[in-house]
VOPAGU-2260 file (C-alpha; in pm, 1 decimal, decimal comma):
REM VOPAGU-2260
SITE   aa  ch    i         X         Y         Z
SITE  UNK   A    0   -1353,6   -3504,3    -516,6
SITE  UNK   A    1   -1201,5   -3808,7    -669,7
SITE  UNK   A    2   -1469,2   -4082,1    -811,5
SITE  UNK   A    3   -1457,6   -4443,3    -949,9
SITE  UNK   A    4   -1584,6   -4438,3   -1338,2
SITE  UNK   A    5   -1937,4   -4644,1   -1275,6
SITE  UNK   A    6   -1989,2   -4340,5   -1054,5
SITE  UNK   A    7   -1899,1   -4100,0   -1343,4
SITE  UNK   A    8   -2125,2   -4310,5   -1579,7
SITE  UNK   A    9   -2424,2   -4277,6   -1390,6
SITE  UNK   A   10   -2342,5   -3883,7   -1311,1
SITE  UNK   A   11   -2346,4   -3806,9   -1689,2
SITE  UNK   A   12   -2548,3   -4092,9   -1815,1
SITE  UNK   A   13   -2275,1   -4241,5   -2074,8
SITE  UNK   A   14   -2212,2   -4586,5   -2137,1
SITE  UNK   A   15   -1882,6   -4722,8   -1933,7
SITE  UNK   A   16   -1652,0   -4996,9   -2081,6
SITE  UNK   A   17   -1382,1   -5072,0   -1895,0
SITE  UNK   A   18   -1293,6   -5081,1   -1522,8
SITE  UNK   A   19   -1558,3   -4965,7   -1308,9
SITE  UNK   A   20   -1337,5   -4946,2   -1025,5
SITE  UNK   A   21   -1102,1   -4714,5   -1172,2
SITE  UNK   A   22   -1053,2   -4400,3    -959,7
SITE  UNK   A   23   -1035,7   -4076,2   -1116,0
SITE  UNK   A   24    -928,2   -3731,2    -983,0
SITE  UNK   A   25    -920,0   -3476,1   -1173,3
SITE  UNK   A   26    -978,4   -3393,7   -1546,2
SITE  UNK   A   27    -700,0   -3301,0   -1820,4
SITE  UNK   A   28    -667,4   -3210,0   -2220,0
SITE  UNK   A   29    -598,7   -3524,7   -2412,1
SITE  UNK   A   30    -241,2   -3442,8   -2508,5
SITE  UNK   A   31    -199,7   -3363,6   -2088,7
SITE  UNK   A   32    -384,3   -3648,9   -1906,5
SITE  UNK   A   33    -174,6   -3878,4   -1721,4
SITE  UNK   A   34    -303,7   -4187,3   -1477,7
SITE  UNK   A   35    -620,4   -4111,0   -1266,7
SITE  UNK   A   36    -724,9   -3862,2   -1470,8
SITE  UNK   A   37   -1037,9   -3823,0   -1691,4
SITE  UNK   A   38   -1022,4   -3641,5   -2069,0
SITE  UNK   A   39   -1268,1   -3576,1   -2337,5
SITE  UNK   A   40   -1281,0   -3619,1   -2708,7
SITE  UNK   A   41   -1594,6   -3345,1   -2833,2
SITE  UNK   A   42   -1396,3   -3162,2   -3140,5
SITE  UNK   A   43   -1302,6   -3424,1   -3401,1
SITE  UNK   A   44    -955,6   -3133,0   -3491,9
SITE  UNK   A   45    -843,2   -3284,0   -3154,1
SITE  UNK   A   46    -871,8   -3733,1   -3278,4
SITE  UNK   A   47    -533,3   -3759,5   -3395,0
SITE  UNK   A   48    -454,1   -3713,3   -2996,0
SITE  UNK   A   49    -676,9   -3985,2   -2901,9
SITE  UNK   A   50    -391,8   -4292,7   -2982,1
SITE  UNK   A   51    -138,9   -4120,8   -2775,7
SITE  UNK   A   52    -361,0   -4000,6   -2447,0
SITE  UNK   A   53    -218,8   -4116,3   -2126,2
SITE  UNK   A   54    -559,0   -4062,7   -1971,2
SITE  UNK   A   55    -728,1   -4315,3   -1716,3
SITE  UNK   A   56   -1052,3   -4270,7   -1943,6
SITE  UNK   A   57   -1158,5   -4125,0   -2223,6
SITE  UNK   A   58   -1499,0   -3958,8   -2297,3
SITE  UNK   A   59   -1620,3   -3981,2   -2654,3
SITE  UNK   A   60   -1879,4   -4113,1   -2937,5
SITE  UNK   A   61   -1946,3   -4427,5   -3008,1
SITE  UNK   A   62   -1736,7   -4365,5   -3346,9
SITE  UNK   A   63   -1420,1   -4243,3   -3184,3
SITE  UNK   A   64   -1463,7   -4538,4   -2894,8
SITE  UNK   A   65   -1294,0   -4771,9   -3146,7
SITE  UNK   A   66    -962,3   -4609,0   -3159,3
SITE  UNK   A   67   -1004,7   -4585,5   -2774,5
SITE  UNK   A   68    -682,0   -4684,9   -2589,9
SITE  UNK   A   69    -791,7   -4665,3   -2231,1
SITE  UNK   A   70   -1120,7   -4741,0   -2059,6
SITE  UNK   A   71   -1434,9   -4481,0   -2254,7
SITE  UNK   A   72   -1744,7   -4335,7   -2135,5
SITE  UNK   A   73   -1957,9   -4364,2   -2468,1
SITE  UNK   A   74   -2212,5   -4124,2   -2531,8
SITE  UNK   A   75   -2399,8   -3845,6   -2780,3
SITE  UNK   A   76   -2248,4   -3572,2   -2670,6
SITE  UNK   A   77   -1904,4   -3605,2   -2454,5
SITE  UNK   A   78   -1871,0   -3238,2   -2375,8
SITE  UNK   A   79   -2185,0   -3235,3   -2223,8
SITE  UNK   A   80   -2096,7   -3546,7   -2031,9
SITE  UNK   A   81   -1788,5   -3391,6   -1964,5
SITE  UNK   A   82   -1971,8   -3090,3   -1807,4
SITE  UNK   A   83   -2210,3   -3349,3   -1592,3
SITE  UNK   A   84   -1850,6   -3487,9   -1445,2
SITE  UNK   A   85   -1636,8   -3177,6   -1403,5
SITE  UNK   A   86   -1921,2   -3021,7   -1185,5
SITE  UNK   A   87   -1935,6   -3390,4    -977,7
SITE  UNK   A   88   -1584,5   -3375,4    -957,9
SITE  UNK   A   89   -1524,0   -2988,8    -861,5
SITE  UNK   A   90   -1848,7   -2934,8    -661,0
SITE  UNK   A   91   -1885,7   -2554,1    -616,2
SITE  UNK   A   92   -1722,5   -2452,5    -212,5
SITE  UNK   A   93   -2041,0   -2342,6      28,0
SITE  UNK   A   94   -1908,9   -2063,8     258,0
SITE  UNK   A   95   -2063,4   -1977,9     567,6
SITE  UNK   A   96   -2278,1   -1668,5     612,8
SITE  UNK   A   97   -2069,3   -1398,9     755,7
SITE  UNK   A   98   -2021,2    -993,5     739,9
SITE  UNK   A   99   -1709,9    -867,8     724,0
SITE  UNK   A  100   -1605,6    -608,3     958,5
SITE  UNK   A  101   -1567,8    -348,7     665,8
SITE  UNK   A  102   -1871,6    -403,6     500,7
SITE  UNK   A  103   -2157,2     -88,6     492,4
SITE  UNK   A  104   -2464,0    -206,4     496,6
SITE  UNK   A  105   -2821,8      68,8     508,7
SITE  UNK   A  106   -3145,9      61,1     666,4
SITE  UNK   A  107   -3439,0    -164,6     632,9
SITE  UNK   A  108   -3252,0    -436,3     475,3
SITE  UNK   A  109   -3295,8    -805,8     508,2
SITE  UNK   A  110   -3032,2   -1049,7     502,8
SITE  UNK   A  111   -3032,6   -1383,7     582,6
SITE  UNK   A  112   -2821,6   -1524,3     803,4
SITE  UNK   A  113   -2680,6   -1764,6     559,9
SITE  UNK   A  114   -2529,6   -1519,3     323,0
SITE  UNK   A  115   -2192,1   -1415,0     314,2
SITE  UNK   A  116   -2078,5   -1072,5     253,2
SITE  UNK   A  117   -1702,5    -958,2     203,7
SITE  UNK   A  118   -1501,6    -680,0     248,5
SITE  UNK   A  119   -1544,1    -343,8     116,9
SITE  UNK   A  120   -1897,2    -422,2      11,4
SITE  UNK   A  121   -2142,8    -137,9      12,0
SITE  UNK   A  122   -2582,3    -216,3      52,2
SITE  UNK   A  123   -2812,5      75,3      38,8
SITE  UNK   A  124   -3105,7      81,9     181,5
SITE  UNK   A  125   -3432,7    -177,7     142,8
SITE  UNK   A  126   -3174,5    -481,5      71,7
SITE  UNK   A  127   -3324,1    -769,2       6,0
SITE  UNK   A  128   -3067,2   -1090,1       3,5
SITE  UNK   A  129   -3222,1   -1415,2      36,5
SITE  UNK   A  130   -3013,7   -1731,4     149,3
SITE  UNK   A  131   -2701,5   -1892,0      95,0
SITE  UNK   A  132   -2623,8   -1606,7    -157,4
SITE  UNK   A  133   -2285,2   -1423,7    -141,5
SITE  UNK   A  134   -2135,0   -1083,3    -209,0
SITE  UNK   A  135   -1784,4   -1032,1    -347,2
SITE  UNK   A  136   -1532,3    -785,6    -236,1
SITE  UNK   A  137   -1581,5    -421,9    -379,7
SITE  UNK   A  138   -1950,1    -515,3    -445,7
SITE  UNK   A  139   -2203,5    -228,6    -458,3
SITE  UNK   A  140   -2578,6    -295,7    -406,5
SITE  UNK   A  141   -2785,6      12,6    -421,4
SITE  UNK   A  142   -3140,6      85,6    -289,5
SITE  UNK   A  143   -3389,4    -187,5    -327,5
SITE  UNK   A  144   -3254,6    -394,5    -489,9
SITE  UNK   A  145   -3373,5    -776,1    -420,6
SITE  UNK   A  146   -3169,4   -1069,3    -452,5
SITE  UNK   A  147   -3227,6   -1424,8    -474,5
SITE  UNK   A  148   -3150,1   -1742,2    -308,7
SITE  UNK   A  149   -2791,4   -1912,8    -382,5
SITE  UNK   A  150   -2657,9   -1662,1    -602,5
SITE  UNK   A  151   -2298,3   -1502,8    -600,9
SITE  UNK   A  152   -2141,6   -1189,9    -672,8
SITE  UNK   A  153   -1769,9   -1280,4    -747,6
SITE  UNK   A  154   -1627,4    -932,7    -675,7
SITE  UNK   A  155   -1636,9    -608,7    -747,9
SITE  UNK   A  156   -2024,8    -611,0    -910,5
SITE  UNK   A  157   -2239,4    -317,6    -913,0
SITE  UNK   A  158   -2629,1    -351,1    -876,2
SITE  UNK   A  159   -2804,4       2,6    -914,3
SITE  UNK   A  160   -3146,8      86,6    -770,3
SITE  UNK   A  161   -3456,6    -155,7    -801,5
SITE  UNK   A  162   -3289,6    -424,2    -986,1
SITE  UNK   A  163   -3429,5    -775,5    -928,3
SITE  UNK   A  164   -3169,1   -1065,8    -905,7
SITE  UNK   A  165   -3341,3   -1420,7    -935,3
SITE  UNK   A  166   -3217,6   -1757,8    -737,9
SITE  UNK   A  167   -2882,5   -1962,0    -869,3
SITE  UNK   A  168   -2741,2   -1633,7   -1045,4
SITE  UNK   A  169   -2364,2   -1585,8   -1135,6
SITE  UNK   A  170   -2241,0   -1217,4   -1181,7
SITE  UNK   A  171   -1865,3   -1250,5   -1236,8
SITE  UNK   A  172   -1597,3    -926,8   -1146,2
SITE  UNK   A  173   -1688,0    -612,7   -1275,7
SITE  UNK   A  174   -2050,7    -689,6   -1411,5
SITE  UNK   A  175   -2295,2    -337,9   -1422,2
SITE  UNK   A  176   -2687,5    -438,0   -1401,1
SITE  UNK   A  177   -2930,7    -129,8   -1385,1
SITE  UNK   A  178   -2706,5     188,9   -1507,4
SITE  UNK   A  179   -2863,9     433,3   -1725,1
SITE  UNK   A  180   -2898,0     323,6   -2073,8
SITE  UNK   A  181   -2855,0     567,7   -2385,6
SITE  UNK   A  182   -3178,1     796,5   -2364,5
SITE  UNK   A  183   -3097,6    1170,6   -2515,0
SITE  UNK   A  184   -3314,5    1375,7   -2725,5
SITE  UNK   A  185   -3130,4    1638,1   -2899,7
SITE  UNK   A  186   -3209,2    2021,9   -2938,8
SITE  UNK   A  187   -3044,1    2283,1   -3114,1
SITE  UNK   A  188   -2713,7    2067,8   -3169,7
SITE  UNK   A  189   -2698,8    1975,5   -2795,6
SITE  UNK   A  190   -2807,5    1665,4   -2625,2
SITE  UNK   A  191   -3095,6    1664,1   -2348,1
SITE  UNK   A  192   -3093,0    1323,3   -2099,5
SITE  UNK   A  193   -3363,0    1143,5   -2047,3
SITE  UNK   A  194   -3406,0    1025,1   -1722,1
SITE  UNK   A  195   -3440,8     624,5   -1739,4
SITE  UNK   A  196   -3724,7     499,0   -1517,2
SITE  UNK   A  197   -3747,3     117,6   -1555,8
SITE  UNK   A  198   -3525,0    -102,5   -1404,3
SITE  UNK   A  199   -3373,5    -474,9   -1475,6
SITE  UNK   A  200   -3532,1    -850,5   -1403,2
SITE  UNK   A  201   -3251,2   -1139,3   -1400,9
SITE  UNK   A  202   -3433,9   -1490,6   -1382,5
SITE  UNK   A  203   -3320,4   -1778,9   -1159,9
SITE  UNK   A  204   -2991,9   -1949,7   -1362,6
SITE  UNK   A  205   -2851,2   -1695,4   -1535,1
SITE  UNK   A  206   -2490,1   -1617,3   -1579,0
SITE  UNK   A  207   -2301,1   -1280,1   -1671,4
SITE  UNK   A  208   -1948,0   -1304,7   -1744,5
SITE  UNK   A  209   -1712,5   -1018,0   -1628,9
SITE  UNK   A  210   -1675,7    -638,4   -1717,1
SITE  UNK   A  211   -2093,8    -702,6   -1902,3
SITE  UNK   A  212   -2345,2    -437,9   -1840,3
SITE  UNK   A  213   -2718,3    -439,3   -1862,5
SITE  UNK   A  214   -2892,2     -68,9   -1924,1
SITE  UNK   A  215   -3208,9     -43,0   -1739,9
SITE  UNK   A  216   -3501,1      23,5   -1947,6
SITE  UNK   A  217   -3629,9     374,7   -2010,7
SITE  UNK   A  218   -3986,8     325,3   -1897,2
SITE  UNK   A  219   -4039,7     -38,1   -1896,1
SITE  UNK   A  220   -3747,5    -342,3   -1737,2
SITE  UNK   A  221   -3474,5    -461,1   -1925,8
SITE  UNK   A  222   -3549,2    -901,1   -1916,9
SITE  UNK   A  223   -3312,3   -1163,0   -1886,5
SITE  UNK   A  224   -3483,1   -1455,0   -1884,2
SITE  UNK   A  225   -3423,2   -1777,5   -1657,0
SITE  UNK   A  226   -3129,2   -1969,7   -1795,2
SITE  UNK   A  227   -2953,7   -1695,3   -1983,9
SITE  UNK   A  228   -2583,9   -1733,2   -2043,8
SITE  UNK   A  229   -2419,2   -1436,4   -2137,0
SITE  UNK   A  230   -2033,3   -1431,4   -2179,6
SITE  UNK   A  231   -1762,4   -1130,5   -2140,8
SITE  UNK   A  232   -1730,5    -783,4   -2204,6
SITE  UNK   A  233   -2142,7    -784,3   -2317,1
SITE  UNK   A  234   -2340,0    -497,9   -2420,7
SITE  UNK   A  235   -2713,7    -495,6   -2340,1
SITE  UNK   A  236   -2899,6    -186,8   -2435,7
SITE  UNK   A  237   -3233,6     -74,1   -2259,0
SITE  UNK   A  238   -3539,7    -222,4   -2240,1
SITE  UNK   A  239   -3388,6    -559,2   -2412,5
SITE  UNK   A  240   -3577,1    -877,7   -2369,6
SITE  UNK   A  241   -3359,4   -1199,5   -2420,6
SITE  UNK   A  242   -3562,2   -1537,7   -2400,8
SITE  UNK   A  243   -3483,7   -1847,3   -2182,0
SITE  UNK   A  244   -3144,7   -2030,8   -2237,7
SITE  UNK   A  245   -3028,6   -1806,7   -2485,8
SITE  UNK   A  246   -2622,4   -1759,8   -2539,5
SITE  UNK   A  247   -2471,4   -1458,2   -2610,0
SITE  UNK   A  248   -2059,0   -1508,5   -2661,9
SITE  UNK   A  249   -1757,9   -1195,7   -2611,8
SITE  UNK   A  250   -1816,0    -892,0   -2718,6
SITE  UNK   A  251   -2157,1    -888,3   -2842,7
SITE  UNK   A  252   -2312,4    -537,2   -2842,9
SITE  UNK   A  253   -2756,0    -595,5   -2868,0
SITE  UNK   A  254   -2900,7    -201,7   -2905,0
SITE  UNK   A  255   -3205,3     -82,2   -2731,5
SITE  UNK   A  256   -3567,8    -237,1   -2764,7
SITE  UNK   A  257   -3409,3    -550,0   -2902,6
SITE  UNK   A  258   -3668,5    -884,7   -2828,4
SITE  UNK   A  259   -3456,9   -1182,4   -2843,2
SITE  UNK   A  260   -3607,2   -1542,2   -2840,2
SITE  UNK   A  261   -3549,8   -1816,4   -2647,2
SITE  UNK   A  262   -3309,8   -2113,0   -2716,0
SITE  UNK   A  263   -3064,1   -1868,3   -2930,9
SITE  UNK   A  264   -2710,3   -1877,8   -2993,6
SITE  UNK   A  265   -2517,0   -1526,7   -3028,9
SITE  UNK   A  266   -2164,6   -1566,9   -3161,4
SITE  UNK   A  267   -1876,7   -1367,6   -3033,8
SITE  UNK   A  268   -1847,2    -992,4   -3170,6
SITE  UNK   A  269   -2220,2    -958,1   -3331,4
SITE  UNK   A  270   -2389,5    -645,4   -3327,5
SITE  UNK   A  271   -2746,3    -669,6   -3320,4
SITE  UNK   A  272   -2977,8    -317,7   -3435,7
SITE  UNK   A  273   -3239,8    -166,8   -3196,9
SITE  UNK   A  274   -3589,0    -184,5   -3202,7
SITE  UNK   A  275   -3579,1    -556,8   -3389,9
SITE  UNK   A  276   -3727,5    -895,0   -3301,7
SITE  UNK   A  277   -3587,4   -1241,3   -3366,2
SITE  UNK   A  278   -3792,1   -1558,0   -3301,4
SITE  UNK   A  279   -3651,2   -1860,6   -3068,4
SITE  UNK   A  280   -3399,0   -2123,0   -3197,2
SITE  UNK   A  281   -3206,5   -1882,5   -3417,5
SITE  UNK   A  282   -2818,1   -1921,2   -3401,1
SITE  UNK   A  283   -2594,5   -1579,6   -3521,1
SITE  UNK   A  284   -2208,7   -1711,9   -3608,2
SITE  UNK   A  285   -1991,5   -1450,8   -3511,1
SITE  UNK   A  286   -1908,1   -1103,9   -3624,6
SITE  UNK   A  287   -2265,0   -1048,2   -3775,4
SITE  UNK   A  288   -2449,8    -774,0   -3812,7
SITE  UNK   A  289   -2864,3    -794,9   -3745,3
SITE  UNK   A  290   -3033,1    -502,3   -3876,2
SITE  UNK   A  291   -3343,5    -621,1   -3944,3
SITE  UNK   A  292   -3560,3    -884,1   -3759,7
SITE  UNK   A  293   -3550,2   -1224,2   -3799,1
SITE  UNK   A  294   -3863,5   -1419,8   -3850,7
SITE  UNK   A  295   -3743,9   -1737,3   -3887,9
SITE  UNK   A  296   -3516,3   -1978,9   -3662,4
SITE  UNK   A  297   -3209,2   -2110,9   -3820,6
SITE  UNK   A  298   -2857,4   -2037,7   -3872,5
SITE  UNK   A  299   -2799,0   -1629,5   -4010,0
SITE  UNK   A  300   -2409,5   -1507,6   -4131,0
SITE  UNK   A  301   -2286,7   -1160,7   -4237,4
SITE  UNK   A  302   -1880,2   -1120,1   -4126,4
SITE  UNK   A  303   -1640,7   -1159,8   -4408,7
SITE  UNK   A  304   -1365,0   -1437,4   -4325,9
SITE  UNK   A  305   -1053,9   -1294,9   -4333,7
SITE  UNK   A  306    -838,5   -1288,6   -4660,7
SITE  UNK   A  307    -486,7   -1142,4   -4839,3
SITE  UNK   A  308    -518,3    -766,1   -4766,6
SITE  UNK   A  309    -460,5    -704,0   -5130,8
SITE  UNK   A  310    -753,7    -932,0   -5244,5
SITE  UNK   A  311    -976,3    -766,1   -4965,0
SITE  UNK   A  312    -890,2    -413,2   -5089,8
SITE  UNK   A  313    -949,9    -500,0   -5457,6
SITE  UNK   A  314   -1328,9    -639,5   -5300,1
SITE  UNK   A  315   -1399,4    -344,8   -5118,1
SITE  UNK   A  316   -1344,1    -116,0   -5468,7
SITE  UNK   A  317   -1571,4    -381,1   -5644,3
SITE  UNK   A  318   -1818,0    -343,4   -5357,7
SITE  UNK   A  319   -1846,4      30,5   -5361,0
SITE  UNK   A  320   -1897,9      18,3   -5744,1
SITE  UNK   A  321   -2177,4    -238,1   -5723,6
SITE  UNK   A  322   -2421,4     -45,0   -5726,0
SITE  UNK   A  323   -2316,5     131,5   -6045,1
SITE  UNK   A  324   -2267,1    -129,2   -6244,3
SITE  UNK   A  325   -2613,2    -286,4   -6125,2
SITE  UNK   A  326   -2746,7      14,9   -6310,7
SITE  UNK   A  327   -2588,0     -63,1   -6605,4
SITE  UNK   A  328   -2670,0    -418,9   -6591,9
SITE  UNK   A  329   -3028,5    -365,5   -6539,3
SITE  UNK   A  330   -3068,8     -33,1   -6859,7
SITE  UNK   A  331   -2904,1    -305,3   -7088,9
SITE  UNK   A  332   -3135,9    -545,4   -7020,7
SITE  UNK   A  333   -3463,3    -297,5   -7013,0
């Protein structure tokens, strides 16, 4: 939906110099942006591009404004600017509530009229689906399970039984809410299930990105607060409570009983241990590893960059003898 740049300043709130007027269409990288189009300046590894960009306008600090060539939207934080505009400019399509002729849908449910619900989808019985929400293709949706206003089910999503889905939620392809999650005893050398009885709360404004899964909890529900964002290929054990407007990145694997706070970052790849707490505002980089609770908010590392394999090798020797020579250390000094 093309737009004139006062109406992009007052969307995202920055500062416009330049021509008002100026029409914009679409948004482009600022080594790719030609004329009518709108680019971005949020990583400073990307400034040396800034001279050169063919752009229409340029989002950016009021630092970087001065080596602007084009017209700029000023402000704090461009890539959140930038988000304000891309979502003006690409406003999300509104389908019509239909059922497709394929669908299989149980007893006793409720569906509005306004939702959609595509082919091959399969709804068990006691349905809930509130309005203006839509269901993928390949979607399963067990028994009673209750969903909320204006959310979407890309495709192939499964829901099992008694999960609650809040208003304004995204499940992309692939996404498992509500199977079993890892509850064995063991006897004699064998392994004995135990049956898992809770179930799993989304909140309103929460996101899953594809091929995730969320256990539900043993005996008590597995919580996803409102505004969660929760990336790719995610790991959430049972009974795991994650705080509003908390990010968790790729690949992130958080073990059973895990209470995470609200407001926290998760990078890409961390493993987080069961059965811990960690308080709000608390940012993981990636690759960590969280064995113990964290009591504190602020900023918590663990991954080794990477380095020559031969250096890393002679480490790892050095590592296993620590220990040792920490005994050594400490009968010399006694």
């Amino acid at each position: 939906m093309p737009a004139s740049l006062g109406e992009l300043s007052q969307v995202s709130g920055a500062r416009l110099f330049g021509d008002a007027d100026c029409i914009i269409s679409s948004i482009n990288t600022l080594s790719l942006a030609k004329n009518g189009e709108i680019t971005f300046l949020s990583n400073r590894h990307y400034a040396h591009l800034l001279s050169k960009t063919a752009a229409s306008a340029v989002i950016l600090t009021e630092e970087d404004s001065k080596n602007c060539p084009t017209n700029s939207l000023v402000c704090k934080d461009p890539y959140l600017a930038y988000a304000k505009i891309v979502n003006y400019l690409y406003p999300k399509c509104k389908q019509q509530g239909f059922i497709h002729e394929s669908a299989v849908i149980g007893q006793k449910c409720i569906i509005d009229e306004t939702v959609s619900v595509s082919a091959n989808v399969v709804i068990g019985d006691n349905v809930t689906i509130k309005a203006d929400s839509h269901i993928g293709a390949g979607s399963v949706i067990a028994d009673n399970v209750c969903i909320g206003t204006n959310t979407s089910l890309i495709a192939n999503v499964t829901l099992c039984h008694d999960v609650v889905i809040g208003d304004k939620v995204i499940l992309h392809p692939g996404v498992v809410i509500g199977a079993d999650g890892f509850g064995l005893a063991q006897e004699n050398g064998t392994w004995l299930k135990i049956p898992q009885l809770g179930s799993v709360f989304i909140g309103d404004n929460v996101e899953v990105g594809a091929n995730t899964t969320i256990d539900r909890g043993a005996i008590e529900d597995t919580i996803i607060g409102a505004g969660v964002k929760i990336d790719n290929q995610v790991q959430i054990g049972h009974n795991v409570v994650i705080g509003e407007n908390t990010a968790i990145a790729g690949c992130v694997a958080v073990a059973g009983s895990v209470t995470l706070g609200k407001r926290c970052q998760i990078g890409g790849g961390s493993c987080l241990n069961g059965h811990i707490s960690i308080v709000d505002d608390v940012i993981i980089t990636g690759m960590t590893g969280v064995a113990n609770s964290i009591k504190s908010s602020g900023v918590y590392s663990s991954a080794l960059p990477a380095m020559d394999n031969a250096v890393w090798r002679r480490n790892v020797v050095r590592y296993k003898n620590l220990d040792e020579l920490f005994k050594k250390i400490m009968s010399k000094l006694e």
